[in-house]
C-alpha positions as CSV (number, residue, x, y, z in Angstrom):
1,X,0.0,0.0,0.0
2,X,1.4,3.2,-0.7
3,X,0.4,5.4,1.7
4,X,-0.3,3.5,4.9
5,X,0.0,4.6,9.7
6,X,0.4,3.2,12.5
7,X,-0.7,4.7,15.9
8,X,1.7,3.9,18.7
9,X,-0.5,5.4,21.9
10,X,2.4,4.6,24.0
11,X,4.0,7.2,22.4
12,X,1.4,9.8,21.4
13,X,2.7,9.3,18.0
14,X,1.4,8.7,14.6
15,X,3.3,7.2,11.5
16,X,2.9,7.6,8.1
17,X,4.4,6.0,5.3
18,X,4.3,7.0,2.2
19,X,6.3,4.3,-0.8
20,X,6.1,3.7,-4.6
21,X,3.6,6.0,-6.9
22,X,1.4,8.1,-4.2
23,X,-1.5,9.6,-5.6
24,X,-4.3,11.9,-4.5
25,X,-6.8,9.4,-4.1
26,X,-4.7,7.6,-2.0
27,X,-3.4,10.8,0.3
28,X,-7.7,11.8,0.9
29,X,-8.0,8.3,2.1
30,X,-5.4,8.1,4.1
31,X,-6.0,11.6,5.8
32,X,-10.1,10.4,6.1
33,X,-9.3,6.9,7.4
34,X,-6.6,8.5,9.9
35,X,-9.1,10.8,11.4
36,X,-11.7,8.7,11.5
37,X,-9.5,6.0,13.3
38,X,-10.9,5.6,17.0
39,X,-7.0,5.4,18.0
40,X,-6.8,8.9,16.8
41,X,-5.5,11.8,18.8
42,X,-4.9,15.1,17.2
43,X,-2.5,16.2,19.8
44,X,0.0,13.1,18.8
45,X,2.7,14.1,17.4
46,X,3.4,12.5,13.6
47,X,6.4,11.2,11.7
48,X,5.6,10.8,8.0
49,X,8.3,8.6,6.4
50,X,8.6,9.7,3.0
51,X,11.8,7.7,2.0
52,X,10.4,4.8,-0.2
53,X,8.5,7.6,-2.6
54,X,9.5,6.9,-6.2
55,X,6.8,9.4,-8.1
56,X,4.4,11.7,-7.0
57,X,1.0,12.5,-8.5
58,X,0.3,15.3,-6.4
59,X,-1.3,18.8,-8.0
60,X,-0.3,22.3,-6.7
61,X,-4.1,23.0,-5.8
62,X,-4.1,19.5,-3.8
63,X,-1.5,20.0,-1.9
64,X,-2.4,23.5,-0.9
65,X,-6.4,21.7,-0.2
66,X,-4.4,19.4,1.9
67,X,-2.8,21.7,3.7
68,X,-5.4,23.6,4.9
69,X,-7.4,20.5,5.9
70,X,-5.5,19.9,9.1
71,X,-7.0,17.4,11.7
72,X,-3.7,17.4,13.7
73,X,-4.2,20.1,17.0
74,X,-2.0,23.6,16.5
75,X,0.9,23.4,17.7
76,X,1.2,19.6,17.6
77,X,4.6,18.9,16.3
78,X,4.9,16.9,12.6
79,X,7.8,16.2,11.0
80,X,8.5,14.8,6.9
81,X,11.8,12.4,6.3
82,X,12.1,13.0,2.6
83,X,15.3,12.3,1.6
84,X,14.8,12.7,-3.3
85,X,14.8,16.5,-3.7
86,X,11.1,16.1,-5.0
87,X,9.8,14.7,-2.4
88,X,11.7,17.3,0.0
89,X,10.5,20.1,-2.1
90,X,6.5,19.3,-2.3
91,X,6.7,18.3,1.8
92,X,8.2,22.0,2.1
93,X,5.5,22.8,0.4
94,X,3.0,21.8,2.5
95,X,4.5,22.7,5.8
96,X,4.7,26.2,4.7
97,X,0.9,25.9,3.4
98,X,0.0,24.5,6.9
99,X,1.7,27.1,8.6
100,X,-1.4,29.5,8.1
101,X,-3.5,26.8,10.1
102,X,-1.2,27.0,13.0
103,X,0.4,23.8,12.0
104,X,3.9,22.9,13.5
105,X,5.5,20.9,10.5
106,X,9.0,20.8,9.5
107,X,11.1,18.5,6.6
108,X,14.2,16.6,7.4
109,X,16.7,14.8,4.9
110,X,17.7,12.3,7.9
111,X,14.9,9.9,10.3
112,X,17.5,10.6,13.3
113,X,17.1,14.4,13.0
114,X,13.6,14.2,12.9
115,X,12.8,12.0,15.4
116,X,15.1,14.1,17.4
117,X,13.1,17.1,16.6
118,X,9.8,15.4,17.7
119,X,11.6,14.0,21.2
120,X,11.3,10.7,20.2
């Protein structure tokens, strides 16, 4: 599956992965099965692993959509691994777009830095 979580409530963390071809379709339904997910707390901090992406089908307007369709708390702490400059560049993208919804996001090129970053 290519865009896929796990909630670790021991933690207060969510993880998302993201691998292969990732396509809108499949970023809505991870973002409405997430929040729908009785496990589901939006002040848990989130690590989305974007290191297996090989192509993304992503539009400007979706991303920007996205962005503004938060479900995480303000403030809560989220941080992208994206190590292709593609990846890197449309997760930069997005953390700057959620930044006007009081989102807390930032993009790392290394899992040890971010998870650092979150306290994890």
């Amino acid at each position: 599956m290519p865009v896929s979580y796990l909630i670790d409530q021991n933690q207060r963390l969510v993880v998302s992965r993201l691998s292969g071809t990732v396509t809108e379709p499949e970023v809505h339904e991870h973002n409405r099965t997430l929040r729908t997910d009785p496990d589901f707390n939006p002040d848990y901090r989130q690590l989305v692993d974007c290191t297996g992406v090989t192509e993304i089908l992503l539009s400007t307007p979706t991303i920007n959509a996205v962005s503004h369709d938060q479900y995480f708390a303000p403030g809560t702490r989220r941080a992208f691994i994206a190590t292709s400059d593609v990846a890197f560049g449309l997760a930069r993208m997005f953390a700057l777009s959620a930044e006007g919804s009081g989102q807390t996001i930032e993009v790392f090129r290394e899992r040890r830095v971010a998870e650092e970053w979150l306290g994890i």
